[in-house]
Structures are given as C-alpha cells and as structure tokens.
N, C-alpha and C positions, 0 to 999 in steps of 0.2 A: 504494500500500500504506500501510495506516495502522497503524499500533502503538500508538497511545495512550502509555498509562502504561508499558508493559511496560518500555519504556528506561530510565525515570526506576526503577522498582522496583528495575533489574537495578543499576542504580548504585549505590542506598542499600541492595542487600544487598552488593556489592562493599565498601562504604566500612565495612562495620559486620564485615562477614569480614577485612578488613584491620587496624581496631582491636582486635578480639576475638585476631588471633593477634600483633599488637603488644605486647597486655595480657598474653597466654600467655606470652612471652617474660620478661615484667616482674616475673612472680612468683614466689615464692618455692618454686614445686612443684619437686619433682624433674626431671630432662631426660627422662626415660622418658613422664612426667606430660606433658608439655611436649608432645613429641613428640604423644604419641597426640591429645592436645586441637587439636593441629594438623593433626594430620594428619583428625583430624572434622571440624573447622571446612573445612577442605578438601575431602571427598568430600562432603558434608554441608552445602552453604554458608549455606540458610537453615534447615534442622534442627540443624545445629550449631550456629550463632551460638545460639541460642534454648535450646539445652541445656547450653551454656556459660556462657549467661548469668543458667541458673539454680542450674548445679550447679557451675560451675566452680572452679577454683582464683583465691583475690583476689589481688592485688596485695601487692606488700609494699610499707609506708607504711617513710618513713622514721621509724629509732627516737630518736622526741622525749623519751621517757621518759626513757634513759640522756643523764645528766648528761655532757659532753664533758672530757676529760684538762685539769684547768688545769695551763697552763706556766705560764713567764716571758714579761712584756710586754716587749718588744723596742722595741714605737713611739715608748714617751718619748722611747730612747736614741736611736733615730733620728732623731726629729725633732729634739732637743737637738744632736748631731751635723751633722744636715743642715741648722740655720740657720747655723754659720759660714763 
C-alpha cells in the first residue's frame, strides 16, 4: 500500500491545527470567542485552520507603548552592600 503524500499532508495540517488553537488560546478574545474558534479548528481541521486564519481573533502583542511604573533602584545598594 502506498500513500504518498497523504501522511506528510495529515501532519502539517495536524501541526498548523495545533498552532492555530495554541494562538486561540493566546488572545485576547473573549473565552466564548475562544471556545467556538476551537472548537472549529477542531471539527473543521483544514477548513478551520484557513478560516481562522483569515478571520480570526490576533494575538495580543505585548503593550510596548505603556511606559512601565518607575521605582526605586535597589542594585547600587546592593551591590554597594554586597562588596563588603
């Protein structure tokens, strides 16, 4: 019995339905949102990959924009501290 390609197909639609509800998880949609995209990606595996990947919910990047809380530097005092 020969199968060719079909294995090789069946795995890189496996590995791209695994990252597609990897990604689902990742973002920032609602868990309802989440849910359903997953559960497409699932009954759906190469019709959904491909509808998720055009329609889907993105990722959330993290937010570079917002400037981060300045403290107090702690390391002078510690390194000042930690050479004697």
């Amino acid at each position: 019995m020969y199968y060719g390609y079909n294995g090789l197909f069946g795995i890189l639609v496996l590995i791209a339905d695994i990252w597609a509800i990897v990604n689902i998880f990742q973002s920032g949609a609602s868990t309802e949102r989440k849910v359903l995209w997953t559960v497409l990606v699932i009954l759906l595996p190469l019709l959904g990959f491909l509808i998720w990947l055009f329609a889907g919910p993105a990722p959330t990047a993290p937010d570079l924009a917002r400037p981060q809380e300045a403290g107090p530097c702690d390391a002078g005092a510690y390194l000042i501290d930690g050479a004697r």
